[in-house]
N, C-alpha and C positions, 0 to 999 in steps of 0.2 A: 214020286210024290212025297216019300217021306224027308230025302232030301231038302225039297221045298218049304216042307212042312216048318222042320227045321229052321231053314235057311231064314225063314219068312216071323219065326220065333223068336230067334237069338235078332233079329232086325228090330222087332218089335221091341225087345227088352232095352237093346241100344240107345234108341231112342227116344224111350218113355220117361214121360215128365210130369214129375208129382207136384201137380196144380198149386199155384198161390194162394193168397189166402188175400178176395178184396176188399177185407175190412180192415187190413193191414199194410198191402201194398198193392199200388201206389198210396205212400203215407198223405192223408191227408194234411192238409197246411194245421200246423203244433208248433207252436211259441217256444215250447220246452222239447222238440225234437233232441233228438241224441247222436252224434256222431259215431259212428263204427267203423274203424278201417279191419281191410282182409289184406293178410300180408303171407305171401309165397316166397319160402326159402328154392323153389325150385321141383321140391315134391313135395311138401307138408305144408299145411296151411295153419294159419292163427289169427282169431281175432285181435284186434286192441281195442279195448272199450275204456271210455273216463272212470277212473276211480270213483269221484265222489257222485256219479250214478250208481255205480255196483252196491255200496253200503250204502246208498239212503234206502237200500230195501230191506225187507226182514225177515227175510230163509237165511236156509243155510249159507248160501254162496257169498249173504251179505258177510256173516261173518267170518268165512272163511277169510275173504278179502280183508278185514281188519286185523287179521292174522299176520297179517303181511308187512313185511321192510316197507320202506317209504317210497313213492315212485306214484306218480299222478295218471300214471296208465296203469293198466293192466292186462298183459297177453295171456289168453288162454287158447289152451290147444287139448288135446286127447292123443292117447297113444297108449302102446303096450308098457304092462308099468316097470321092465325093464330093458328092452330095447332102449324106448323113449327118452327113458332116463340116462342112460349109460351113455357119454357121449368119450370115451375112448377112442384109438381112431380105429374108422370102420371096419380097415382091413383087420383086424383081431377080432371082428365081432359078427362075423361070417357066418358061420353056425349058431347064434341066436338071432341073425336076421331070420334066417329060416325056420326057426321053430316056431315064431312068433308069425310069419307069413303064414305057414301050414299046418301048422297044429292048433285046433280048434281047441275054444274055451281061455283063450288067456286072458289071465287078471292086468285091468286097464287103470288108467288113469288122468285127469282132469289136471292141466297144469298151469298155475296162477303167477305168472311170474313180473313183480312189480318194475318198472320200467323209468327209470328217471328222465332219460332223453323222450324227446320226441318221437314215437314210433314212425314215423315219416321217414328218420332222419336210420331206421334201420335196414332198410331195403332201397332196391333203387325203385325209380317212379314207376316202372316196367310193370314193376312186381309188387304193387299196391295198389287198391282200389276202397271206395269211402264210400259208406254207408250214409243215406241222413235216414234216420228211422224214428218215427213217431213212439210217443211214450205209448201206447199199447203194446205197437211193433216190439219195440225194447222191451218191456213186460215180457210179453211171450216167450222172448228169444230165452232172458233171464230165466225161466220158467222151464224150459226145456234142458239148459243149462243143469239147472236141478234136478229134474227128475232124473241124470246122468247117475249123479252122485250116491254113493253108499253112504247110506247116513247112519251113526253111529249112537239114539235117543235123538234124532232130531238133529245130531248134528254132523258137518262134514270131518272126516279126521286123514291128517296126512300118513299118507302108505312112502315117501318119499321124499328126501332132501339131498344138495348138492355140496359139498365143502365149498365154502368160497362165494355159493353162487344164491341170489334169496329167489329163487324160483319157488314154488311145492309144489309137489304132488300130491294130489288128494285122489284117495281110491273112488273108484268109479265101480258101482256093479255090474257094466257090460263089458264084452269079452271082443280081445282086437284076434283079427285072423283076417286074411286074404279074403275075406266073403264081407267086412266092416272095418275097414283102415280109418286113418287118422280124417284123410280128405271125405270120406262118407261122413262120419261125425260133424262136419263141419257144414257138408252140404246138407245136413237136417238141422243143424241149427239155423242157417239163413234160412230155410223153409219154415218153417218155426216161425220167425219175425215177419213173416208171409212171402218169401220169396219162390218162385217157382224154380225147381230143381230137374237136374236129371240124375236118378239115385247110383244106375250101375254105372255111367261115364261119371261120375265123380270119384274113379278112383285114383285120378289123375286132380293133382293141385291147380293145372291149368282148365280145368273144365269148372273147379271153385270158383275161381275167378272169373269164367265166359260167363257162369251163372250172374253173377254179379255184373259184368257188362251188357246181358239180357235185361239185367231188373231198371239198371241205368235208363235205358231205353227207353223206360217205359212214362219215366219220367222228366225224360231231356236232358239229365246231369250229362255235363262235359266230365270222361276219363279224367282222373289229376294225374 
């Protein structure tokens, strides 16, 4: 029985899916909808969102983004704020993957990186998927976005920079550990913009994006 018990537990948790939101999606027909793609390097995910949405708002993340190199998109992503950042190659960094897997409490971060190409033109078609999300939807997402962030008086401040590269990292005050990876963050953001999720298989970047070919669904968009 307890086996069952169990078995029938960890089933439950699998599968469970933290409901949309249907004042948000399916977005209703919006003149001023916004486009979102979700782009998978393979295990991490990242939004791209249009620049000149992010700053016509007026939080913090609006100005973060004016912070920013020049680049008409914007990828954001979350991750450990030094794992994430550190992109040496892997095999040297063995032992901080793992501290940052399983040691609870690490300091995170939010990362804004301006994009001058076409984000389209960064992944293959496989491995992108597009949002159309209605200006509420959008709202929200931005919204959640925020509450991410450690604000410093109101505003967001960067914990992180790359030589060479106009990315930033802005500190986040939640903590990445094997129990809230990068791909969880992400699938609470599309839940956010109202998309329904499933929290514990989202630790997989491909389950970000079935989320997203579920929400498709819902609204007839053909895959691009």
């Amino acid at each position: 029985m307890i086996l069952a018990v169990t078995l029938g537990a960890i089933a439950g948790l699998w599968t469970w899916t933290t409901p949309g939101k249907p004042d948000l999606w399916p977005p209703a027909a919006d003149p001023n909808g916004i486009e979102v793609l979700v782009l998978d390097n393979g295990f991490h995910t990242d939004l791209a969102v249009p620049r000149a949405h992010l700053e016509a708002g007026s939080g913090p993340l609006a100005g973060a983004v004016r912070s920013l190199p020049p680049g008409e998109w914007i990828l954001i992503g979350w991750g450990d704020a030094r794992f994430y950042v550190d992109q040496s190659p892997i095999g040297d960094r063995l032992a901080d993957g793992a501290r940052a897997f399983f040691r609870p409490g690490n300091a995170s971060v939010i990362m804004l990186d301006p994009a001058q190409d076409n984000p389209r033109d960064l992944v293959a078609a496989d491995r992108r998927r597009t949002l159309h999300l209605s200006t509420a939807g959008f709202e929200a997402m931005v919204a959640h976005i925020e509450a991410s962030l450690d604000l410093d008086q109101g505003q967001a401040h960067i914990a992180a920079a790359r030589a060479g590269d106009d990315a930033r990292f802005f500190a986040s005050h939640e903590h990445f550990w094997i129990g809230r990876l990068c791909n969880h963050w992400s699938a609470g953001v599309l839940n956010a913009a109202g998309l329904p999720v499933r929290p514990l298989r989202s630790v997989t970047s491909s389950e970000v994006m079935a989320a997203v070919e579920r929400a498709q669904l819902d609204t007839g968009t053909v895959r691009d």
